[in-house]
C-alpha positions as CSV (number, residue, x, y, z in Angstrom):
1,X,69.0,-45.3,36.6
2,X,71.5,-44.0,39.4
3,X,70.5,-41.7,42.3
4,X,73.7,-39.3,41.0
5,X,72.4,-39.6,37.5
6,X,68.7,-38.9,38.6
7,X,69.7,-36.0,40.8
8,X,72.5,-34.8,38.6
9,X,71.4,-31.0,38.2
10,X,71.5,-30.1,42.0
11,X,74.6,-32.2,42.8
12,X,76.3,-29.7,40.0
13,X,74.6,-26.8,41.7
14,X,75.9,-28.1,44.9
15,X,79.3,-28.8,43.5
16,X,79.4,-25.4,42.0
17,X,78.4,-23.8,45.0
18,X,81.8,-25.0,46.6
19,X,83.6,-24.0,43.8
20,X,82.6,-20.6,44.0
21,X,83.3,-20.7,47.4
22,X,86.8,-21.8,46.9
23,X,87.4,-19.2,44.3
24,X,86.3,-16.7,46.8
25,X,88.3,-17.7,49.7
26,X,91.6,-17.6,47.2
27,X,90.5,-14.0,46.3
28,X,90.4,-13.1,49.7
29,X,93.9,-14.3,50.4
30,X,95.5,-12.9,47.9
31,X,94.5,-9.8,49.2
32,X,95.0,-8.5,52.7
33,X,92.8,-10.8,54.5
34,X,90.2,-10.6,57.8
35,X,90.9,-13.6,60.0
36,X,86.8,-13.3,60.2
37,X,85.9,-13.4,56.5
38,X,88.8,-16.5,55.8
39,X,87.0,-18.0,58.7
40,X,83.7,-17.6,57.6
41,X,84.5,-18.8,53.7
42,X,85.8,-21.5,55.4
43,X,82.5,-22.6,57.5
44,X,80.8,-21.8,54.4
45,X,82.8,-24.3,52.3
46,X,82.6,-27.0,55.0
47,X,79.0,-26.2,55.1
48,X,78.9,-26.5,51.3
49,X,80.7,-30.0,51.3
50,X,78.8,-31.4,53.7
51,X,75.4,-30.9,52.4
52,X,76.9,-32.6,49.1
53,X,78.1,-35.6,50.9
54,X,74.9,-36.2,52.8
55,X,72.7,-35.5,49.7
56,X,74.8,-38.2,47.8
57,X,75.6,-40.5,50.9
58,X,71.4,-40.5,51.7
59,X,70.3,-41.0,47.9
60,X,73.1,-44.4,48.1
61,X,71.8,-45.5,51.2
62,X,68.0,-45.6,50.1
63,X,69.2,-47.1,46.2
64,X,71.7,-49.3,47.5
65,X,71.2,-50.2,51.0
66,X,67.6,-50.1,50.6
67,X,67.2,-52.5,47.6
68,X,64.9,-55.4,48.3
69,X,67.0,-57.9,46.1
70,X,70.0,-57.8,48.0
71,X,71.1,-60.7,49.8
72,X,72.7,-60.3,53.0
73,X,76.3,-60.6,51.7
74,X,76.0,-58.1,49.5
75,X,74.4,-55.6,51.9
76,X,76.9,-56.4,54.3
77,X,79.6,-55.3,51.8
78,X,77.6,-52.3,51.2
79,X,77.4,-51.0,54.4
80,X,81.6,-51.9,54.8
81,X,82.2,-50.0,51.8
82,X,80.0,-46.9,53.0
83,X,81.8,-47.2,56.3
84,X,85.4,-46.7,54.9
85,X,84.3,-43.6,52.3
86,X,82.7,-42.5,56.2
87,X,85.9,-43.1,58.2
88,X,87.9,-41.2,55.2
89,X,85.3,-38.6,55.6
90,X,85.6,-37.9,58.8
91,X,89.2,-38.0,59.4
């Protein structure tokens, strides 16, 4: 069974989390906005995202990464493919 499948309920309260961030920010610029609150929502949402992609990005690297059976071509592809989702990431 998949690390996403296994940890499926708190990945959705993670990903709702952001959503309700988003929603909020949007609220507070369709009104008459503080610099300070947009700013904040948007730390928060950052904050949010972040916490997702390291709970999901930990959980691959210990199911994937970590498998005993994989040989060393396939763990090398591994680690490329988790290095260009990183690079995207990060831009």
């Amino acid at each position: 069974m998949s690390h996403t499948t296994i940890g499926k309920r708190k990945l959705l309260t993670r990903v709702r989390k952001v959503k309700g961030q988003a929603i909020a920010l949007e609220n507070t610029l369709e009104g008459e906005p503080d610099c300070m609150k947009v700013l904040q929502q948007i730390a928060a949402i950052k904050g949010a995202v972040n916490g997702l992609m390291k709970e999901v990005l930990e959980g691959h690297l210990r199911e994937h990464l970590g498998a005993e059976d994989l040989s060393q071509e396939q763990r090398t592809e591994e680690v490329e493919q988790v290095i260009l989702v990183l690079k995207s990431y990060l831009k």
